[in-house]
Steps between C-alpha positions, in 0.01 A plus 500: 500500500247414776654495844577163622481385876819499687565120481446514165742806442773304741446226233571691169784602681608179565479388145663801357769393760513115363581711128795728639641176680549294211654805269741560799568199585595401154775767479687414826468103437642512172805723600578210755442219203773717258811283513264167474359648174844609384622146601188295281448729265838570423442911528798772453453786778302742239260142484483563834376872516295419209240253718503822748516742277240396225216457764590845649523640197207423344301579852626824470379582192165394521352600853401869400347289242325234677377746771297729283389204282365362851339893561373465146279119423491392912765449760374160604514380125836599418610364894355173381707465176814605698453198690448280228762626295761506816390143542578386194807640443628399821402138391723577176775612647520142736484326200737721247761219328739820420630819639342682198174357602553552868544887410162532231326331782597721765345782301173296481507529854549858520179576278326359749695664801442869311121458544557317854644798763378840341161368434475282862579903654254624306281274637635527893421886403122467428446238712592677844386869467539606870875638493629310800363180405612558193882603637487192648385310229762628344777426753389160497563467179863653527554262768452210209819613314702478882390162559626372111801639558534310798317152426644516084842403598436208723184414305726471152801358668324219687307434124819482278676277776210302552335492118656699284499879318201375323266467820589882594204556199273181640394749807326784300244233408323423803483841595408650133215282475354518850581905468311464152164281634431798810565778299215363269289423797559786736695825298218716379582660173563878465591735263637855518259789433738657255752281343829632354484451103764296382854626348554235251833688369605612878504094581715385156791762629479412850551106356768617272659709758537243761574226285753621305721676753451156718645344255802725393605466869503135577625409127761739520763307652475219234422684221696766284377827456390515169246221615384718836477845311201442367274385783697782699374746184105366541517590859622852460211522244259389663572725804507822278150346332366456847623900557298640223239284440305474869530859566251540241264252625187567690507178708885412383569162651828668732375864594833713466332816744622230794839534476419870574499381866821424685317268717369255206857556287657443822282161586548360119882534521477357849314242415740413236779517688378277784401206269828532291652437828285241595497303159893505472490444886328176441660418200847511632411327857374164324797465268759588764284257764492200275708552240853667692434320847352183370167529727200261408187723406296465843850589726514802245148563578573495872792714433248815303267493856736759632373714230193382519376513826589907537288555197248318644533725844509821351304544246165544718763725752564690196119507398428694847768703475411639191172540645628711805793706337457462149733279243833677559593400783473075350656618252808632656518166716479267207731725276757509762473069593480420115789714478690391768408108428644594109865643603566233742461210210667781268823632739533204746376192311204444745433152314867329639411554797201309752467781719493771230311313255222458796512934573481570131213284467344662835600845360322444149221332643411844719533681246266339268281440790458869495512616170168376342202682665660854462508463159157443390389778786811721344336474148117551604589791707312868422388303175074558451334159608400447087843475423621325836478142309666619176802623743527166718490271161794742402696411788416143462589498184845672646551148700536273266650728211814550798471113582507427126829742486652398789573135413549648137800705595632311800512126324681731190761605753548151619477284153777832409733440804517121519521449139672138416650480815413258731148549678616501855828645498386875320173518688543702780756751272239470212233611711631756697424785235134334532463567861655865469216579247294360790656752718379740267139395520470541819651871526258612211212372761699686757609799302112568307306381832621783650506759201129443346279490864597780703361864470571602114396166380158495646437814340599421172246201530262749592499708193524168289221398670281858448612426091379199497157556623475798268590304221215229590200828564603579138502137347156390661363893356664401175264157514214654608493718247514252237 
């Protein structure tokens, strides 16, 4: 790709930008619209996770996918249909007549979101090749998912007060289509010198994997067990198909030899662990807000800033940090906040409470705040540049698979405890168990933040590392001689 004058590359960043707002914004918006849907749509609480779940779900299992496809035929081209396909669904979803609908919908949109945020970094990566322009580039661009955390609350309540759930889609369309017209005119196409082949069979089990134990855990409240043993079967068989089969894979769609390092098996369980957290964080907050206290949707909204606003604060605090002393020390912060924030909803029923509701919000919100950039720098660390991508897509991949889970497991604790008993009267009881699992996020951010990044770790990324490269001498020797 030709290099492109610096108010050029400030506006491809810009655009990429306009792409990672609208996916973002979309999540926290519709988490504030939950009780309106449930209300119009008539929805049970595993309706509920399903509109989270079933774009999450389906994001997850197609970005590894979408960001080698984008490596593959042109980054620009497969940016452009994300847009258009976002667009559309988003349009969809405001107009879905059923909760069915509202759910197929959602996973239109999150086609279009898989090819939206790998392939927009991909681009942010080739467009600004000096390293600290393109650190900052890229800190920009964290500082994106800070300000939808903090503008998606009060942007969806004031909509569903004002409007109605419906309008929370209306706002991706403005955006999409001005986001689609520069891209067009100003994002210069690029492809990567080498692209990945595709794994065909690797993507099927990842689909099958995710899917069906997504579905075993938010159906198994309602459901009896001869009904969830299946789906909970596919998903154990498609893990042990996903063990044998990409180990013997030349380019297998999840290389295996990562896992080798404590930092990147570290990151990925981190990463999990944080969204679970922040999913059934979310998830729990809006139904408690509007459903237990009676709150409209915008006081709600005004309510979440607590959380909000920290995230917003330290996530570039964290990003600096991380740059200076490495990821474990973020880690240890946000694993200790998240934690804290999760036991004082779990022991001392933070949500009865004005003043502890506010300090577990606070608490959470830290946390979070400081959580995201050590994970992607956790996961990249000691790997060879060539497989630096590969590794980040894994830990993106990481976020919405533990965002997916996290509302999964959490609403299934909640539709468990409350039952047929009245709404308001088993919340706080019902969701206690919720909030301890929570708890348990945030100590696994704690506990592995401070097990996979000191001494031993780094080593052991090291020699995964030295593999690695070895392997890739022998496969490009293997291709030249043929």
């Amino acid at each position: 790709m030709p290099e492109l004058r610096h108010r050029r590359r400030m506006l491809v960043l810009a655009i990429c930008c306009m792409s990672l707002l609208i996916v973002s914004l979309d999540n926290t918006v519709l988490n504030v619209a939950l009780p309106s849907v449930q209300q119009d749509l008539h929805a049970s609480t595993s309706g509920l996770q399903w509109t989270i779940d079933a774009y999450t779900l389906v994001l997850a299992s197609l970005l590894m996918l979408a960001g080698s496809t984008a490596d593959r035929i042109g980054r620009k081209r497969v940016f452009m249909a994300g847009l258009v396909v976002f667009t559309v669904g988003s349009v969809l979803c405001s107009l879905a007549p059923n909760l069915e609908a509202l759910i197929a919908f959602r996973m239109v949109q999150a086609v279009g979101g898989s090819m939206l945020n790998p392939v927009a970094m991909s681009i942010i990566t080739n467009t600004f090749t000096d390293p600290r322009e393109r650190a900052r580039a890229i800190g920009v661009w964290g500082a994106v998912v800070g300000i939808s955390m903090a503008a998606g609350p009060l942007v969806g309540g004031l909509l569903v007060d004002s409007v109605g759930w419906r309008s929370i889609f209306w706002i991706n369309l403005p955006v999409g289509l001005a986001a689609l017209l520069l891209t067009l005119r100003f994002v210069p196409e690029s492809r990567a010198p080498r692209a990945r082949r595709p794994d065909p069979v690797g993507q099927l089990l990842v689909i099958a994997l995710f899917g069906s134990l997504t579905y075993a855990i938010i159906e198994a409240p309602s459901t009896p067990f001869a009904s969830i043993a299946p789906p909970a079967a596919v998903a154990l068989a498609a893990l042990l198909g996903l063990l044998v089969h990409e180990p013997r894979r030349r380019e297998p769609l999840i290389d295996l030899r990562f896992f080798r390092s404590a930092p990147f098996s570290g990151a990925t369980v981190i990463a999990i662990s944080a969204f679970a957290a922040l999913g059934g964080f979310l998830f729990l907050s809006t139904l408690y807000l509007q459903n237990v206290r009676g709150l409209t949707a915008l006081e709600a909204g005004l309510w979440m800033l607590p959380m909000a606003v920290p995230t917003f604060l330290c996530a570039p605090l964290s990003g600096r940090l991380v740059g200076a002393r490495g990821p474990r020390l973020p880690l240890l912060i946000a694993g200790t906040a998240m934690t804290t924030s999760g036991v004082l909803f779990a022991a001392f029923e933070a949500e009865t409470s004005n003043v502890t509701l506010f300090a577990g919000y606070v608490l959470f919100g830290i946390g979070f705040g400081f959580v995201n950039a050590p994970i992607t720098n956790a996961a990249v660390s000691g790997m060879p540049r060539a497989q630096a991508g590969v590794a980040a897509a894994v830990a993106s991949t990481s976020r919405q698979l533990g965002q997916t889970l996290g509302v999964a497991v959490v609403g299934a604790v909640l539709a468990s405890g409350v039952g047929a008993s009245p709404y308001r009267e088993t919340f706080v009881s019902a969701a206690r168990p919720g909030w301890w699992l929570l708890a348990v996020c945030g100590f696994a951010v704690l506990a592995l933040g401070a097990l996979t990044n000191g001494r031993w770790a780094r080593g052991t990324a090291e020699r995964a590392a030295r593999r690695l490269e070895s392997a890739d001498v022998r496969d490009v020797l293997v291709a030249a001689d043929r």
